[in-house]
C-alpha positions in Angstrom: -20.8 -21.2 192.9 -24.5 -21.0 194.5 -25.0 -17.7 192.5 -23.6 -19.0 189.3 -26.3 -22.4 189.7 -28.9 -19.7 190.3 -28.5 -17.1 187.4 -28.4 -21.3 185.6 -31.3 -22.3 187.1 -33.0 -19.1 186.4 -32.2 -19.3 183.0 -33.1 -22.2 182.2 -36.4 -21.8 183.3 -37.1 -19.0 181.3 -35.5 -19.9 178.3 -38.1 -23.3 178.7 -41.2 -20.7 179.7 -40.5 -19.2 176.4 -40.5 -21.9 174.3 -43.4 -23.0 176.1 -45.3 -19.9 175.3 -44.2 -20.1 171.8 -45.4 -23.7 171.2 -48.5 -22.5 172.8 -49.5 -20.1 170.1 -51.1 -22.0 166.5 -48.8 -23.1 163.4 -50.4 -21.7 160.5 -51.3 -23.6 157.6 -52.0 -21.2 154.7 -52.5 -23.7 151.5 -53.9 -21.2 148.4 -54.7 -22.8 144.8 -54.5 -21.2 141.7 -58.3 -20.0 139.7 -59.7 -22.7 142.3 -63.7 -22.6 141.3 -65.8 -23.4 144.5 -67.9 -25.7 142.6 -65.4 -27.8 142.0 -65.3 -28.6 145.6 -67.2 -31.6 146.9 -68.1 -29.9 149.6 -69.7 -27.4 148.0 -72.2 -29.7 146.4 -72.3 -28.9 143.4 -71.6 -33.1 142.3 -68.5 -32.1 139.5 -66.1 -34.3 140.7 -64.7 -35.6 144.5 -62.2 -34.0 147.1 -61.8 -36.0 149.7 -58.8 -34.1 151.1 -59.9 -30.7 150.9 -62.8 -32.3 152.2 -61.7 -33.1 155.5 -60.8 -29.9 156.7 -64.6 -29.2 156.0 -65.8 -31.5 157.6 -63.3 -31.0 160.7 -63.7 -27.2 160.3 -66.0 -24.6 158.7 -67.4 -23.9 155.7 -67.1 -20.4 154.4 -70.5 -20.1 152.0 -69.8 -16.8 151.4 -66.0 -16.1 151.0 -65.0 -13.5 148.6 -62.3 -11.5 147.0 -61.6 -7.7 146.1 -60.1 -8.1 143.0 -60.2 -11.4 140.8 -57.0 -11.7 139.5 -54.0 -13.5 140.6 -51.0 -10.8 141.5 -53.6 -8.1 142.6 -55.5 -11.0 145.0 -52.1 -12.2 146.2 -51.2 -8.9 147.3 -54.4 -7.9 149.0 -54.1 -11.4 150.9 -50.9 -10.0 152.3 -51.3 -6.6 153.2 -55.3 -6.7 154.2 -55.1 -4.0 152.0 -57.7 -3.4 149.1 -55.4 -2.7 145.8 -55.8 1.2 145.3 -54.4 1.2 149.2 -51.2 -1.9 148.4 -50.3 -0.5 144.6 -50.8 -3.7 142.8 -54.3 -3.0 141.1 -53.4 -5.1 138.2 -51.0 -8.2 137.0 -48.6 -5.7 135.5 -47.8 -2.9 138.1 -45.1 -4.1 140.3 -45.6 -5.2 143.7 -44.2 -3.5 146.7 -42.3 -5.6 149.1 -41.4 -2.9 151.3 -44.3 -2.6 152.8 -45.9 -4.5 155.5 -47.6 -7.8 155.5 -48.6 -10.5 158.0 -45.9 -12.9 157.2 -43.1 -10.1 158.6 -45.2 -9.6 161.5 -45.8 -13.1 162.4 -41.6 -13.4 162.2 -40.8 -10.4 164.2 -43.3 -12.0 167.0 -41.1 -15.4 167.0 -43.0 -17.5 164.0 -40.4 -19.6 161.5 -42.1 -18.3 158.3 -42.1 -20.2 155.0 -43.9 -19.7 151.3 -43.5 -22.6 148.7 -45.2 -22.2 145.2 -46.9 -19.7 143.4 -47.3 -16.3 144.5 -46.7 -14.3 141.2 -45.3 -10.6 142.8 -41.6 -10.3 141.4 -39.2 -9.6 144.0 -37.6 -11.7 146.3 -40.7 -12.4 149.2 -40.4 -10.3 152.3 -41.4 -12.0 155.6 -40.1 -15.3 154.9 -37.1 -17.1 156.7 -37.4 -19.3 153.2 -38.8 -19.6 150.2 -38.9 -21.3 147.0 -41.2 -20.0 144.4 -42.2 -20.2 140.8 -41.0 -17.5 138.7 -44.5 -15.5 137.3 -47.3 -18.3 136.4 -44.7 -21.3 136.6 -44.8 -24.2 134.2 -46.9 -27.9 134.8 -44.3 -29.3 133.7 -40.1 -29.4 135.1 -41.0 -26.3 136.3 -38.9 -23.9 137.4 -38.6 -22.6 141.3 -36.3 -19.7 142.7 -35.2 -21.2 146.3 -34.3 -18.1 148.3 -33.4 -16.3 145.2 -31.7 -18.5 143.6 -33.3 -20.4 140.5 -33.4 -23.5 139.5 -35.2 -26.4 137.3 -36.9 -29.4 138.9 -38.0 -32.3 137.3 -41.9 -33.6 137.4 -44.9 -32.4 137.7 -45.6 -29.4 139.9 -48.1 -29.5 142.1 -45.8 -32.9 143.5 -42.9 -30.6 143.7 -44.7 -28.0 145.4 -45.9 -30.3 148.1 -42.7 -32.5 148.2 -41.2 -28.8 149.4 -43.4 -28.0 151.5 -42.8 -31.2 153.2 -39.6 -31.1 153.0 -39.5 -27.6 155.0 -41.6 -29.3 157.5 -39.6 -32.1 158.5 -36.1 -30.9 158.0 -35.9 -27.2 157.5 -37.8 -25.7 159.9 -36.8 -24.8 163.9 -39.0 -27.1 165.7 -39.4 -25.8 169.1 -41.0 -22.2 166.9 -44.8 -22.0 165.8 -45.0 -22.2 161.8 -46.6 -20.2 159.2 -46.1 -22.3 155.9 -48.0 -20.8 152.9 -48.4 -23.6 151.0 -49.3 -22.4 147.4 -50.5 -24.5 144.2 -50.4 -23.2 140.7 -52.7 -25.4 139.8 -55.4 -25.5 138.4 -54.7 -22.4 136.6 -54.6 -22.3 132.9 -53.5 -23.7 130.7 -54.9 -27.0 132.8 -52.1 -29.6 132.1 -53.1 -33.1 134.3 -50.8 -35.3 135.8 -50.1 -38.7 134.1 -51.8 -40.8 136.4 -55.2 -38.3 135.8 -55.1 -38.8 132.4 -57.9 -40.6 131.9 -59.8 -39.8 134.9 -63.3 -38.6 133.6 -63.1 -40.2 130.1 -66.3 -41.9 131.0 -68.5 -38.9 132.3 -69.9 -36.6 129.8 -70.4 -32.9 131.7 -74.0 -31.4 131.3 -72.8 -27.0 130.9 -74.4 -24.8 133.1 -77.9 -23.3 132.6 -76.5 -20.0 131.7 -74.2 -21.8 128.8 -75.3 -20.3 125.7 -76.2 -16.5 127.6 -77.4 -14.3 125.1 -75.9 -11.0 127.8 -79.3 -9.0 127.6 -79.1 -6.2 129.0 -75.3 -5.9 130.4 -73.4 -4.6 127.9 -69.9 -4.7 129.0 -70.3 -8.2 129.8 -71.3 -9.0 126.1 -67.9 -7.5 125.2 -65.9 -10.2 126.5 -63.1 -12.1 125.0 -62.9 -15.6 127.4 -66.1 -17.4 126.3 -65.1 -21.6 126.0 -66.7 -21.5 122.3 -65.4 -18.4 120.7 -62.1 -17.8 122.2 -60.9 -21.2 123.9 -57.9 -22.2 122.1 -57.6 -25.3 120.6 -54.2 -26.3 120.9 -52.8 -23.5 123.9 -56.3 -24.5 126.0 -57.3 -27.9 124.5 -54.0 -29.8 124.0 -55.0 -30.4 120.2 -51.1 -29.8 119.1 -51.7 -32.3 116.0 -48.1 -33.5 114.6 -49.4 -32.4 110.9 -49.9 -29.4 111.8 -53.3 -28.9 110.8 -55.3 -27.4 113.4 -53.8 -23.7 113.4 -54.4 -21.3 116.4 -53.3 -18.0 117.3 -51.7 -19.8 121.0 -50.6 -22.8 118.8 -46.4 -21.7 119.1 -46.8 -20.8 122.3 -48.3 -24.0 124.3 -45.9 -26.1 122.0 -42.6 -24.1 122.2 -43.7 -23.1 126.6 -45.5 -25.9 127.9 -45.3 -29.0 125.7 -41.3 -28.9 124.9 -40.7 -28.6 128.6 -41.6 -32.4 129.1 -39.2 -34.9 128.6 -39.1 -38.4 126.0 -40.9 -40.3 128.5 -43.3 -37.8 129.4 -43.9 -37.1 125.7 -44.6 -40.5 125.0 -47.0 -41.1 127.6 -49.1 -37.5 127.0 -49.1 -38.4 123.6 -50.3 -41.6 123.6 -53.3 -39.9 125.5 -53.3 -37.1 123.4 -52.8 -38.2 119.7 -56.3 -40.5 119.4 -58.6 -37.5 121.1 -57.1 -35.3 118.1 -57.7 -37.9 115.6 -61.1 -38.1 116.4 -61.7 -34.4 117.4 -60.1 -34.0 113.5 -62.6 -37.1 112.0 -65.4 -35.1 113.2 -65.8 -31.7 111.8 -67.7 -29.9 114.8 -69.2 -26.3 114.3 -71.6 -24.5 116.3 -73.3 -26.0 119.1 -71.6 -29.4 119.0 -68.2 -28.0 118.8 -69.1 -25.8 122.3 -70.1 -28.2 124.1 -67.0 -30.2 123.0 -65.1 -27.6 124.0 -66.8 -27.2 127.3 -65.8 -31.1 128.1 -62.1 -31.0 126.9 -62.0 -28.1 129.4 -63.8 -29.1 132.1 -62.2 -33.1 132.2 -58.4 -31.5 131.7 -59.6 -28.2 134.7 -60.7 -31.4 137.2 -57.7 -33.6 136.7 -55.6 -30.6 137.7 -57.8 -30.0 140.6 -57.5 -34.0 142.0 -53.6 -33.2 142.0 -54.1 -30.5 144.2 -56.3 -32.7 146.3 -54.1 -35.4 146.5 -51.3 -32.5 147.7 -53.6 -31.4 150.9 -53.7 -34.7 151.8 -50.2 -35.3 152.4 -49.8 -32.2 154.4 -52.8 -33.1 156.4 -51.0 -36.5 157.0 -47.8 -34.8 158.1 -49.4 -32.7 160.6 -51.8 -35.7 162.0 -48.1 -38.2 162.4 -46.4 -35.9 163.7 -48.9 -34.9 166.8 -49.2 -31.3 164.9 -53.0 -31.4 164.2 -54.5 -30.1 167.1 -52.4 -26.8 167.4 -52.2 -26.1 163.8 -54.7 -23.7 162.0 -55.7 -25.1 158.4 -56.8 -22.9 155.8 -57.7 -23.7 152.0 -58.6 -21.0 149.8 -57.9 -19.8 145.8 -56.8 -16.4 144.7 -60.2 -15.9 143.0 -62.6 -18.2 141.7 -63.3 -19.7 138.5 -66.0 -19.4 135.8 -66.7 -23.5 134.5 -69.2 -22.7 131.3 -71.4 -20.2 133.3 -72.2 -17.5 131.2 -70.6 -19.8 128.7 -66.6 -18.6 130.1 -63.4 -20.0 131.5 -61.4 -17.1 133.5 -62.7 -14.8 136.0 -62.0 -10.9 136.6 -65.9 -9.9 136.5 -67.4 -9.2 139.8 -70.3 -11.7 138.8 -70.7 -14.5 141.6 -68.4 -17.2 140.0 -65.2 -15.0 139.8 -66.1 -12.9 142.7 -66.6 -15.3 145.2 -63.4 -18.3 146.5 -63.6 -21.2 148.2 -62.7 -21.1 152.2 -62.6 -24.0 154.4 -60.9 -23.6 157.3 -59.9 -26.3 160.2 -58.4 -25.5 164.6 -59.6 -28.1 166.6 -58.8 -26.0 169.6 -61.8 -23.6 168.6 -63.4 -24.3 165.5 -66.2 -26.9 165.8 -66.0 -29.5 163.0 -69.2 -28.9 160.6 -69.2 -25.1 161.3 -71.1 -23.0 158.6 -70.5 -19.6 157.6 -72.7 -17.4 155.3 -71.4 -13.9 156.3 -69.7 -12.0 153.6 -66.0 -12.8 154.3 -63.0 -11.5 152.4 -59.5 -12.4 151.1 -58.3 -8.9 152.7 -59.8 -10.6 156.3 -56.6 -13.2 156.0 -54.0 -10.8 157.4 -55.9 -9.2 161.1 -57.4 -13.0 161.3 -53.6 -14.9 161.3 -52.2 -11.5 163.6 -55.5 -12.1 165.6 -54.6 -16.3 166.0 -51.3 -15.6 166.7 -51.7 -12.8 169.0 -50.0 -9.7 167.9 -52.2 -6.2 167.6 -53.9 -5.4 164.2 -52.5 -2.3 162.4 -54.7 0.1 162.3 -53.9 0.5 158.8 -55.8 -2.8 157.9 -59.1 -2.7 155.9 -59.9 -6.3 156.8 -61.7 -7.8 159.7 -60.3 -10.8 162.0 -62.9 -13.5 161.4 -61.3 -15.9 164.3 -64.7 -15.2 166.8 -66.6 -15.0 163.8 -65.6 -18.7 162.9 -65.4 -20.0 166.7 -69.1 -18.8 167.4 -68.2 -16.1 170.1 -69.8 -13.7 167.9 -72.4 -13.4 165.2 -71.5 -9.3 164.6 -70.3 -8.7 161.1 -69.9 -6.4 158.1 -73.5 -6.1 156.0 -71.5 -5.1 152.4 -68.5 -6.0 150.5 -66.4 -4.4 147.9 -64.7 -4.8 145.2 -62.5 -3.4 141.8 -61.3 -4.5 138.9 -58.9 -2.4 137.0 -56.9 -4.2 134.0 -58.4 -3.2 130.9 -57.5 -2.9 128.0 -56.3 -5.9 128.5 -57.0 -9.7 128.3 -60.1 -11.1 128.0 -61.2 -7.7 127.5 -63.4 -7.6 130.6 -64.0 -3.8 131.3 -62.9 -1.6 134.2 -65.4 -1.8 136.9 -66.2 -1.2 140.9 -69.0 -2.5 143.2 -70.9 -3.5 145.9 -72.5 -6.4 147.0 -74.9 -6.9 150.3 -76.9 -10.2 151.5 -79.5 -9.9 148.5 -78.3 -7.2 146.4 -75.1 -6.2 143.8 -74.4 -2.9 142.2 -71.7 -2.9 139.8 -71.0 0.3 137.6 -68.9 -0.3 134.6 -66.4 2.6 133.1 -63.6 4.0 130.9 -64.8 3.3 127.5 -68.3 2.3 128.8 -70.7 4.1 131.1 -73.1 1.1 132.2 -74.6 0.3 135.4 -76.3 -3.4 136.7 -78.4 -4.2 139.9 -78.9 -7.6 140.8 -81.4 -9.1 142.7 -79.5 -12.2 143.9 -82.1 -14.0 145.8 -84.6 -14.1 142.4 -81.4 -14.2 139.3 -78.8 -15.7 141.5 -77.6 -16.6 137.8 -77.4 -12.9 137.2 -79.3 -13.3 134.3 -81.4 -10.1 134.9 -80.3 -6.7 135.2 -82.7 -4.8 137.1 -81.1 -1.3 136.9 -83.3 0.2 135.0 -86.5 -1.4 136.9 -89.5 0.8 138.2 -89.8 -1.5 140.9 -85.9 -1.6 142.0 -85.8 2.1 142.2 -86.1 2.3 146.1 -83.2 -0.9 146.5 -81.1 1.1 143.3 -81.2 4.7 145.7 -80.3 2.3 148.6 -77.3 0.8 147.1 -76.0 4.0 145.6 -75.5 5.0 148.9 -74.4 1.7 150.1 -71.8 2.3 147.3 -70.5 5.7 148.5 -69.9 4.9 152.1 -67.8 1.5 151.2 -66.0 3.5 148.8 -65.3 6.2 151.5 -65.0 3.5 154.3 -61.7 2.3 152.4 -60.1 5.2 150.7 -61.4 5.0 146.9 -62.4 7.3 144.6 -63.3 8.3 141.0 -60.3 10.2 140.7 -58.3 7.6 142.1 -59.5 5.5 139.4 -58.3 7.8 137.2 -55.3 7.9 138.0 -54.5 4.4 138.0 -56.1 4.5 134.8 -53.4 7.0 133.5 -50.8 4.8 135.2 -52.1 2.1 133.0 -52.2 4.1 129.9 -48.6 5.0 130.3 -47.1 2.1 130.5 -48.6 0.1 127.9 -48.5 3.4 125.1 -52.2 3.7 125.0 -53.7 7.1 123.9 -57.5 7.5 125.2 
C-alpha cells in the first residue's frame, strides 16, 4: 500500500513537471497574409492607409526594416518558409511543380517535441499539410467569397467572407480544439489581400473620399533594364477591367479577356443579398467610369485608384482579423508566453514602376513585411535593419522552442538577433526566380543583394545583367552595370555572387535543369 502511494506520488509529480516544462516553452503565433506590400503598413510610414492591429505587435515588438524573401511568389515562398530551405534545395521553384510533403519542416518538428500544431487558411501546396494535428485550408488561391476550405481533408463550403472565416477558425481552434495544458503553434494564414482584391461589405466605401497620389516611378520609361521593360503586370496596360477592377457592367459592354472568369469564379459565388449590396456599390462607379471615356494618362491613374482603394479595403480586413487574435491571447492570460509574428509570402508592387504583382527581385517584391512581438525577450520598439529572410522562419521557431537546428537548414535563427544578445549577422542575401514563360512574363533571374548594393543577372531567352546602387537609386531607376565608375563594386559583387550561390547549393546547371523540368511539362520547345 505505502509502495503503491509512492510509485502515485512519484507519478504524479512528474507527469505535473512535464506539463510544467511544456507550458514553459512559447506558443507560436505564425499569422502570414497573402501579396501583403510593406507600405501598406502604418508602421512602415509610408501614410497609405491605417493598421492599428498589425500595429501593435510593432509597437510591442520589433520592427524588421529589412525582411526579405528568396523567391516572390506564393507556393515557392510558402514552401521555403517551411523547410528553411531555398527552392532549388525543397523542389517547389515555381507555382506549378508539386510540393513535397514528405520532407521535413518545422511544424513536424515542433509536434514530435510536444507542440499541438495547427494551420488555418491559405497555404497553396496541394497535398494534405504534414506537421499539423489540424488543419483547414483553402483549396489553391481560395475564393473572397463562400469560400471553400478542406478541414483535415475533407472539403467543404462556408458562407461569408474569408478573411472572417479564417480568423473565426482560428479562434475556434484556440478555444475549443486545442489541448490546453500543450504549447501552440497556430499558423494563422490570410488570403487576403491577394488578387483579385474583393473588400468586405462593411469596407466598401472606405477611401471613397481620398484620391491616391502614384508613386514617383509611375509612368517608368525601363531605361536601361531590358527584361524589366518586357513585363506583362503594369496597372495601365494589363490591369483588367472587370477580373481586377470589378467593372462587370450588366450590358455587357466593357469586354475583357478575364471578363468570364471574375463573373463566372468570383462574382457568381456571392449570394442575392451579397449581390445586391456589391452592386449597389458597384453599378454607379461603372456608370460613371462608362460616362467618361478615359485613355492614356487619365485612364492610369484611374486605374491606379480603383486598385489601390479595392487592395486597402482587403488589407483593413486582415487588420481587423489580427486584432481579434491579439484579443484572445491578451483574455485569456496567453500574451506574455506567446511569440507573435506577422509577415506576407512576398511583397507587393502598389504603382511603382507603374505594376501590381511581384516576382522581380526589385525592392517592392523582394522585400516583406516582419513585425514580430515576445514580451519575455523582445523589447517593445525594437528595430531591425539586418537583411533577414523568410528561409530564417524555420531554425528561429526550432530555436524558440528549443529543439536542435538541422544541419540541413540554409536559414539563420534570428531569436538573439531580435532580443539584442547579438549584433553578428549575414552581410548578403539571395534570391531566384524561376517561372517563366509564364504570367506576367517577368523573366528567369538570380541575385544578390548586400547593405548598399544588388546584382541581378537576367537569363533564358535574355542575357542581361543590372547593378544597383541602393543608397543613390533606392527607386532602382538606374542601372549602373555598365558604369566606369561601378567597375570595382561590379568585380566585388560578382564574387559576392559566386560564394552565395556556392554557400547554398545553386548552380547554372541547376538552373537548367529546372528549366528543362519546366519546359516539359508545359510542351514548350526552346
Amino acid at each position: 500500500m505505502i509502495y503503491l502511494f509512492i510509485v502515485t506520488f512519484t507519478l504524479f509529480y512528474a507527469c505535473k513537471s512535464d506539463n510544467d516544462e511544456q507550458t514553459k516553452r512559447p506558443n507560436i503565433l505564425f499569422i502570414m497574409s497573402d501579396d501583403h506590400a510593406y507600405q501598406a503598413i502604418s508602421a512602415y510610414g509610408h501614410g497609405l492607409n491605417n493598421t492599428p492591429n498589425i500595429d501593435r505587435i510593432a509597437n510591442e515588438g520589433a520592427v524588421f526594416n529589412r525582411g526579405f524573401v528568396t523567391n516572390s511568389i506564393c507556393a515557392p515562398s510558402r514552401a521555403v518558409m517551411l523547410t528553411g530551405k531555398h527552392s532549388h534545395i525543397n523542389g517547389k521553384v515555381d507555382n506549378i511543380r508539386p510540393y513535397n510533403w514528405d520532407q521535413e519542416n518545422f511544424a513536424k518538428a515542433l509536434r514530435k517535441s510536444g507542440y499541438q500544431t495547427a494551420l488555418v487558411g491559405k497555404i497553396h501546396l496541394d497535398g494534405l499539410p504534414q506537421g499539423f494535428d489540424y488543419s483547414n485550408v483553402l483549396p489553391g488561391q481560395g475564393h473572397y467569397y463562400y469560400p471553400d476550405f478542406i478541414e483535415n481533408g475533407v472539403e467543404k463550403t462556408y458562407p461569408g467572407y474569408v478573411t472572417q472565416i479564417t480568423t473565426d477558425i482560428a479562434l475556434d481552434w484556440l478555444e475549443n480544439k486545442r489541448e490546453k495544458d500543450k504549447p501552440f503553434l497556430l499558423l494563422y494564414h490570410q488570403k487576403a489581400p491577394h488578387r483579385t482584391w474583393m473588400p468586405e461589405e462593411k469596407y466598401f466605401h472606405l477611401f471613397d473620399d481620398i484620391n491616391f497620389e502614384p508613386p514617383l516611378s509611375f509612368f517608368d520609361d525601363f531605361k536601361g533594364r531590358p527584361a524589366a521593360s518586357k513585363h506583362e503586370m503594369g496597372i495601365y496596360k494589363d490591369m483588367d477591367l472587370v477580373y481586377d477592377l470589378k467593372m462587370l457592367d450588366k450590358e455587357g459592354d466593357i469586354k475583357t479577356r478575364y471578363r468570364d472568369a471574375f463573373e463566372t469564379k468570383q462574382y457568381s459565388r456571392m449570394d442575392s443579398a451579397q449581390k445586391a449590396v456589391w452592386d449597389a456599390y458597384y453599378d454607379p462607379i461603372i456608370a460613371d467610369f462608362k460616362s467618361k471615356n478615359l485613355q492614356g494618362k487619365e485612364l492610369a491613374l484611374w486605374k491606379y485608384n480603383r486598385y489601390m482603394k479595392d487592395y486597402l479595403r482587403t488589407v483593413q480586413s486582415v487588420d481587423d482579423g489580427v486584432g481579434e487574435v491579439l484579443d484572445y491571447l491578451k483574455e485569456n492570460g496567453l500574451e506574455e508566453n506567446t511569440i507573435v509574428v506577422y509577415t506576407s509570402d512576398q511583397g507587393f508592387y502598389l504603382g511603382e514602376h507603374g505594376w501590381f504583382d511581384k516576382r522581380f527581385m526589385y525592392e517592392e517584391s523582394f522585400r516583406t513585411p516582419l513585425l514580430v512581438k515576445y514580451p519575455k525577450e523582445i523589447k517593445a520598439g525594437t528595430v531591425i535593419n539586418n537583411l533577414v529572410q523568410n528561409l530564417d522562419f524555420a531554425p528561429t521557431f526550432l530555436d524558440y522552442a528549443g529543439i536542435d537546428i538541422p544541419k540541413q537548414i540554409q536559414g539563420k535563427s534570428f531569436r538573439e538577433l531580435v532580443s539584442g544578445e547579438t549584433s553578428e549577422w549575414r552581410d548578403a542575401i539571395y534570391y531566384s526566380y524561376y517561372e517563366f514563360p509564364g504570367e506576367h512574363h517577368v523573366k528567369r533571374h538570380y541575385g544578390v543583394r548586400t547593405d548598399r548594393y544588388k546584382l541581378i543577372h537576367f537569363y533564358y531567352d535574355i542575357d542581361t545583367w543590372e547593378l544597383y546602387d541602393l543608397d543613390k537609386d533606392p527607386s532602382e531607376l538606374m542601372n549602373v552595370y555598365k558604369d566606369a565608375s561601378y567597375s570595382k563594386v561590379r568585380k566585388h559583387m560578382h564574387e559576392q555572387l559566386k560564394i552565395i550561390r556556392n554557400k547554398y547549393g545553386d548552380s547554372d546547371k541547376l538552373n537548367k535543369k529546372h528549366l528543362k523540368r519546366f519546359l516539359d511539362e508545359k510542351g514548350i520547345n526552346k
